[in-house]
C-alpha positions as CSV (number, residue, x, y, z in Angstrom):
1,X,16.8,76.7,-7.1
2,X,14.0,74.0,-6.1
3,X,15.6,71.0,-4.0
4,X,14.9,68.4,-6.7
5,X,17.0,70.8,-9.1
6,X,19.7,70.8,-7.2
7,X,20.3,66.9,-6.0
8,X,19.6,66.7,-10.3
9,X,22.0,68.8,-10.9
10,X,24.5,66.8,-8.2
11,X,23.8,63.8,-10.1
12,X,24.8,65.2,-12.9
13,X,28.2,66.8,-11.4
14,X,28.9,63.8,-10.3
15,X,28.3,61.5,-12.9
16,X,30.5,64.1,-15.2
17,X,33.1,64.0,-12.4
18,X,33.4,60.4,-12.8
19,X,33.5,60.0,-16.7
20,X,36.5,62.6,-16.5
21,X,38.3,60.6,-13.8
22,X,37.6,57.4,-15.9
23,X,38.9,59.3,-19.2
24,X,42.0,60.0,-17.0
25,X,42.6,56.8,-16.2
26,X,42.2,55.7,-19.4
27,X,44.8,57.9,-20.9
28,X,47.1,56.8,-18.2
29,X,46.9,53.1,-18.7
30,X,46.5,53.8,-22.6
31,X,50.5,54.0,-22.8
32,X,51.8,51.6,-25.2
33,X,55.1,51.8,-22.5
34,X,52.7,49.9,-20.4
35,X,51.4,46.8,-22.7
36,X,53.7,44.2,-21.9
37,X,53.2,45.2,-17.9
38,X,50.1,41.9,-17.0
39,X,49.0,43.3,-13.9
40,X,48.4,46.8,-16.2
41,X,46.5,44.5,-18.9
42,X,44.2,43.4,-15.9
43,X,44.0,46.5,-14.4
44,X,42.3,48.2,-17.5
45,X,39.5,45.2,-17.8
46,X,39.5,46.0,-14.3
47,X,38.7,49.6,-14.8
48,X,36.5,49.2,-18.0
49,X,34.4,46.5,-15.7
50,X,34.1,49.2,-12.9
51,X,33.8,52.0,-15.4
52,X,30.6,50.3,-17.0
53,X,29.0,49.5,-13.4
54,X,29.7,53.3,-12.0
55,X,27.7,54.3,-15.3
56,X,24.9,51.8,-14.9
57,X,24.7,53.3,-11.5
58,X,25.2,56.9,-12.0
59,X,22.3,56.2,-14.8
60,X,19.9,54.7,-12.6
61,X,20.4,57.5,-10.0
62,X,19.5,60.1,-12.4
63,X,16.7,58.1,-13.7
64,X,15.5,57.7,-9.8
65,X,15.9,61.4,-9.2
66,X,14.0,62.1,-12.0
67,X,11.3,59.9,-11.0
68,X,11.1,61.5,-7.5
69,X,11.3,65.1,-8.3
70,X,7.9,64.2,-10.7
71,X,6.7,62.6,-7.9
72,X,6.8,65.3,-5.8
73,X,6.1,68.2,-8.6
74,X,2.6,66.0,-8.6
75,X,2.0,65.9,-5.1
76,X,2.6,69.8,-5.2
77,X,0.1,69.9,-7.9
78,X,-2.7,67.8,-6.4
79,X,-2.1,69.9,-3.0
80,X,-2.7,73.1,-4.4
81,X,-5.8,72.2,-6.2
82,X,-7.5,70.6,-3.6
């Protein structure tokens, strides 16, 4: 597997990773045991704040990896046709 493959594919892991902890904690704090609890109430706006960063992140990362892996695919390219 080419390097840029793999730190795509550890992106990828890690931004699925992520999603299923978030989905977790969702379904924990989902409990309608828990809606009278405030410090619960702030804790999911808490989480759906974080939640929506991590994505934005884990989004740009990807987007970054792809741009680099091109990058150097081009570099490779222009190398071995000079």
């Amino acid at each position: 597997m080419r390097k840029s493959n793999m730190f795509s594919d550890t992106v990828e892991t890690a931004q699925q990773d992520l999603e299923k902890l978030v989905g977790d904690l969702r379904s924990v704090l989902s409990s309608k045991d828990l809606d009278g609890v405030p410090e619960i109430r702030a804790l999911r706006a808490r989480l759906e704040d974080t939640a929506g960063n991590a994505r934005d992140s884990a989004v740009r990362a990807a987007q970054d990896a792809a741009r680099q892996a091109k990058e150097a695919a081009l570099a490779a390219d222009r190398y071995a046709h000079d």
